[in-house]
C-alpha positions as a Markdown table, in Angstrom:
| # | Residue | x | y | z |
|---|---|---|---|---|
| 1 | Unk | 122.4 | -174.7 | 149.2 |
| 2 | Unk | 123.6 | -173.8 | 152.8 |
| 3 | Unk | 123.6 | -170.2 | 153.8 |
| 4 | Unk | 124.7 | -168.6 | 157.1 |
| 5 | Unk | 124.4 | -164.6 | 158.0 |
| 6 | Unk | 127.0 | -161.8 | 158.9 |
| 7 | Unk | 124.9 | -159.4 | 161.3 |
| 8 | Unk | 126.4 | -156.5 | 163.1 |
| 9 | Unk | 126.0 | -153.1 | 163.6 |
| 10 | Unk | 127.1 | -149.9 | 160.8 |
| 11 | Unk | 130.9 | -149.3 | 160.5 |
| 12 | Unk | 131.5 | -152.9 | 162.3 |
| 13 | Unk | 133.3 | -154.7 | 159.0 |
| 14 | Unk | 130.7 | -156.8 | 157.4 |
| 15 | Unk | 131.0 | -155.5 | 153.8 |
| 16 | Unk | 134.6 | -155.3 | 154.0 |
| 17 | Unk | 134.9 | -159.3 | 155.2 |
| 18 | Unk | 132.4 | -160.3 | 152.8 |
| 19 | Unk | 135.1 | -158.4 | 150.1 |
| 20 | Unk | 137.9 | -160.6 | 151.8 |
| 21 | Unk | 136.0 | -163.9 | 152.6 |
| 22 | Unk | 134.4 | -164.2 | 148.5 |
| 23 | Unk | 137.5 | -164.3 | 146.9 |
| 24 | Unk | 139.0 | -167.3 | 149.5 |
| 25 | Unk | 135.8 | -169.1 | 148.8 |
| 26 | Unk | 135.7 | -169.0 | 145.5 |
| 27 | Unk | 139.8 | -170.3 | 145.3 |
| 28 | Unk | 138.1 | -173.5 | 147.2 |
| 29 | Unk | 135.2 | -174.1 | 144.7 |
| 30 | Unk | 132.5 | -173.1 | 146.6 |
| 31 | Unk | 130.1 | -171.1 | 144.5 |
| 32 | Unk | 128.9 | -168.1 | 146.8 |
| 33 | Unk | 126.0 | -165.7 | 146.0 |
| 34 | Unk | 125.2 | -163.0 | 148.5 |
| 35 | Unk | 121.8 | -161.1 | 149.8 |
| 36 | Unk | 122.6 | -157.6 | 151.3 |
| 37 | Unk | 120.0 | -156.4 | 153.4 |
| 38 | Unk | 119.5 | -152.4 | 152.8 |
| 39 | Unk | 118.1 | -149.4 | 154.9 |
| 40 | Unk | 115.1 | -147.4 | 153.8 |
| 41 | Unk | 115.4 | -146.4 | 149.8 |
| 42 | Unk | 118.1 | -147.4 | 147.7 |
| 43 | Unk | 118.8 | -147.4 | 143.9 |
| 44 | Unk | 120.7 | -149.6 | 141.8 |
| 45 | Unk | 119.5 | -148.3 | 138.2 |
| 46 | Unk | 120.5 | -144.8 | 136.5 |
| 47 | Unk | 118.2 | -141.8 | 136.6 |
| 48 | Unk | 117.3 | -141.2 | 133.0 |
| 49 | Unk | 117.5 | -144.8 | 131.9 |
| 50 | Unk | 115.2 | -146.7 | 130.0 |
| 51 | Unk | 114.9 | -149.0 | 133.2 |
| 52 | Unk | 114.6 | -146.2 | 135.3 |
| 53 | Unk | 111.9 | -144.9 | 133.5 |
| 54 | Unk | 109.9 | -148.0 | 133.8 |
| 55 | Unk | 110.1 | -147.9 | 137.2 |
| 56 | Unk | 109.2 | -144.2 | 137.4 |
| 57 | Unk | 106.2 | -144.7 | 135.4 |
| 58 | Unk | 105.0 | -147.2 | 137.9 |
| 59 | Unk | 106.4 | -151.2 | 136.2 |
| 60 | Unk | 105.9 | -153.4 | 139.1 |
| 61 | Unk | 108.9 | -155.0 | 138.2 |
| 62 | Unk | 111.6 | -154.2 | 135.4 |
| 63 | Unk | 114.3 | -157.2 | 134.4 |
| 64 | Unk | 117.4 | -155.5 | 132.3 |
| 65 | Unk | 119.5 | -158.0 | 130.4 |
| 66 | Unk | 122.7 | -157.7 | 128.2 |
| 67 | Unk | 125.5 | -160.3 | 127.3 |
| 68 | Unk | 127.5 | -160.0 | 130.5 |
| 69 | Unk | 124.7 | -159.6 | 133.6 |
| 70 | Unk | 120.8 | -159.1 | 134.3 |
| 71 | Unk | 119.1 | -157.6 | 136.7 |
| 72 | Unk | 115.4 | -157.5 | 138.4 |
| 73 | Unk | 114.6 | -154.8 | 140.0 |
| 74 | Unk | 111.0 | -155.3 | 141.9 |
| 75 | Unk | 109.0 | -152.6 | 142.8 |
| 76 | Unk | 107.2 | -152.4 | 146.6 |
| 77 | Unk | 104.9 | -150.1 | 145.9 |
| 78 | Unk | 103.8 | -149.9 | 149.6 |
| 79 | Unk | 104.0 | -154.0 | 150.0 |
| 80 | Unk | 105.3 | -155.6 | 152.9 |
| 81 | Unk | 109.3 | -155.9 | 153.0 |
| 82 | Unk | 109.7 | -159.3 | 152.0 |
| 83 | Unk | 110.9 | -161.2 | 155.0 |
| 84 | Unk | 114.4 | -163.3 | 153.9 |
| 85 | Unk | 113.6 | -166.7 | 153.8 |
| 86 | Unk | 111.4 | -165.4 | 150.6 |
| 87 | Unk | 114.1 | -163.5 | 149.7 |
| 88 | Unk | 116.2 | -166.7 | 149.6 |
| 89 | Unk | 113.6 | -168.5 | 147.6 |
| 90 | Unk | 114.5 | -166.4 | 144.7 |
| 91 | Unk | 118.0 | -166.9 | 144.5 |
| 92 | Unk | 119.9 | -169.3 | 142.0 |
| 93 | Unk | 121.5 | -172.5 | 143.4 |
| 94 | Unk | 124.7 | -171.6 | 144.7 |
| 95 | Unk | 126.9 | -173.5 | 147.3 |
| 96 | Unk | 126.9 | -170.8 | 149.5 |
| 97 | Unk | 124.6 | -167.6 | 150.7 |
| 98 | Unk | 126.6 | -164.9 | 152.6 |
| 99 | Unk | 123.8 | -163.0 | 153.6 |
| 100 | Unk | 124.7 | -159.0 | 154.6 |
| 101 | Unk | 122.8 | -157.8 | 157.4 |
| 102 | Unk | 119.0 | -159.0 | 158.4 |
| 103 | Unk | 120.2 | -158.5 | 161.9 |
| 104 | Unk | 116.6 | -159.1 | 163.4 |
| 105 | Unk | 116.3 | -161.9 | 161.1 |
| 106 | Unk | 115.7 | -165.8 | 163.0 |
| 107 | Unk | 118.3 | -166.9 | 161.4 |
| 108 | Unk | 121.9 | -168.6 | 162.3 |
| 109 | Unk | 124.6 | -165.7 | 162.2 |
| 110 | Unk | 128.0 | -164.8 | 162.5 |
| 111 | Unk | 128.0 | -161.8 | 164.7 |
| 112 | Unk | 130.8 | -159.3 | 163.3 |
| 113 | Unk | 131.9 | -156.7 | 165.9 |
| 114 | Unk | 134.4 | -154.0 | 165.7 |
| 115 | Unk | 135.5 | -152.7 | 169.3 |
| 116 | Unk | 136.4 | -149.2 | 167.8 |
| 117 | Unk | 132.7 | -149.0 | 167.1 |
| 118 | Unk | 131.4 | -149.1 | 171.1 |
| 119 | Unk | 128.4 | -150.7 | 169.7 |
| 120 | Unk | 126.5 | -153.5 | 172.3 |
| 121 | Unk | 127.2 | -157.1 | 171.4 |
| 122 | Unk | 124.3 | -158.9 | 169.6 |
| 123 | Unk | 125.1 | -162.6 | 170.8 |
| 124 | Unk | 123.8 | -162.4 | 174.2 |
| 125 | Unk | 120.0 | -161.9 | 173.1 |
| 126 | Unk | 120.1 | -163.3 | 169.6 |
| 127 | Unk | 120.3 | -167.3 | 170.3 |
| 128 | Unk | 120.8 | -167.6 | 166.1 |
| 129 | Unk | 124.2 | -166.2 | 166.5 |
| 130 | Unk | 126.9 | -169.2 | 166.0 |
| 131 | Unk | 129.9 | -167.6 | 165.9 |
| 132 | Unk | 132.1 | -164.2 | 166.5 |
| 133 | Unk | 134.1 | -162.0 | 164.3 |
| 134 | Unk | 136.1 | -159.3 | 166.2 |
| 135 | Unk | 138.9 | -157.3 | 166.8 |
| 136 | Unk | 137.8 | -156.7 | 170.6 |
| 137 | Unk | 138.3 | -159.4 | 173.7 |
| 138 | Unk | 135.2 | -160.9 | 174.7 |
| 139 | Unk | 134.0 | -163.7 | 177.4 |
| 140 | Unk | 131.5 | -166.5 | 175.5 |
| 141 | Unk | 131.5 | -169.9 | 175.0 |
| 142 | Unk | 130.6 | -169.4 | 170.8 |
| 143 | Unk | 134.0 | -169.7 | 168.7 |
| 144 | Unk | 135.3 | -166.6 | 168.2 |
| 145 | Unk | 138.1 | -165.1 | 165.3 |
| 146 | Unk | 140.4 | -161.6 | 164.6 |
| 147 | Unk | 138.6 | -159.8 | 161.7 |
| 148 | Unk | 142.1 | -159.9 | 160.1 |
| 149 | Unk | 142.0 | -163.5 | 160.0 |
| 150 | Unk | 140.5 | -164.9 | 156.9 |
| 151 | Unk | 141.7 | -168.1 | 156.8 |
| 152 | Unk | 139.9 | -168.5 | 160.4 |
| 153 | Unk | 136.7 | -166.6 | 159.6 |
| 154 | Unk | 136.4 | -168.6 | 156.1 |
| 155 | Unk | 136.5 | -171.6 | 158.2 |
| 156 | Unk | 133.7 | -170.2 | 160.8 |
| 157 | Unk | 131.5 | -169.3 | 158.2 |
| 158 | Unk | 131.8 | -172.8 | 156.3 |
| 159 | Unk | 131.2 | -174.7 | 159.7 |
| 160 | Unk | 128.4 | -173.0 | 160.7 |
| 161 | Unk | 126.4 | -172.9 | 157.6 |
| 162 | Unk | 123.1 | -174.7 | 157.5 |
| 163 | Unk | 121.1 | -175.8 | 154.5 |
| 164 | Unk | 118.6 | -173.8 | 153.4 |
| 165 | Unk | 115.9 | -176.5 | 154.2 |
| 166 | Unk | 116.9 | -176.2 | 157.9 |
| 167 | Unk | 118.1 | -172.2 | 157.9 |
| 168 | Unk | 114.4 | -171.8 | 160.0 |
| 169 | Unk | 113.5 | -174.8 | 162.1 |
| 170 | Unk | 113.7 | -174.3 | 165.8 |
| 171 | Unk | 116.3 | -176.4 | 166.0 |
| 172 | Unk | 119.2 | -174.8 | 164.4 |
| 173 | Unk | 118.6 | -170.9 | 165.7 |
């Protein structure tokens, strides 16, 4: 399983890449899984709902099932965040992790920056970052892509992906 990270700031086009990048992936045969990295509380069940309800009532974790998808939804309760190689751990063998976010994360990157945004530039201080993905000129020696260009950016992402076993060792970040 190799994975590689998109990391950027709010507003800078990471979500709406990932929504352009899956679907060229998945016409080449690579199986692609994603881990989104959230701020502060979030929800992905239905107040009301049996599941819901579990959770209220204090179920450490609650796993919902049907036919078509299942979900597990684990429960902090004032734990740690879990840190994303753990995070990764958990995940189903896939060809490919896209993983959303984690911008403080030691891991190998794509750094995706949207000038419109006049947000600073992560690659100078974050040596993990392998590659750029921009609509904005900008002077390094990393390969750098147009956000519009998916074709390109497909091709970034599949080069600089790193097994999992490696994703952490000095080495590669």
């Amino acid at each position: 399983m190799k994975v590689i990270g998109l990391a950027g700031w709010s507003g800078a086009g990471k979500t709406t890449l990932l929504k352009r990048i899956i679907p060229h992936l998945l016409k080449e045969g690579i199986r692609v899984s994603v881990i989104k990295h959230a701020h502060h509380e979030f929800d992905v069940d239905v107040p009301g709902k049996d599941s819901w309800e579990h959770r209220q009532a204090g179920a450490s974790e609650v796993l919902v099932s049907s036919s078509r998808r299942w979900a597990l939804m684990h429960e902090l309760r004032g734990a740690a965040e879990p840190r994303l190689q753990e995070l990764l751990a958990k995940m189903a063998p896939v060809d490919l992790v896209l993983v959303e976010g984690f911008k403080r994360e030691p891991h190998r990157k794509i750094e995706v920056h949207r000038a419109a945004n006049d947000k600073p530039w992560l690659f100078p201080d974050d040596p993990g970052i392998a590659g750029i993905v921009t609509d904005a000129k900008v002077e390094t020696r990393l390969p750098v892509v147009h956000l519009d260009d998916i074709d390109a950016a497909a091709a970034l992402i599949k080069r600089s992906a790193i097994s999992i076993e490696d994703l952490f060792s000095k080495e590669t970040v």
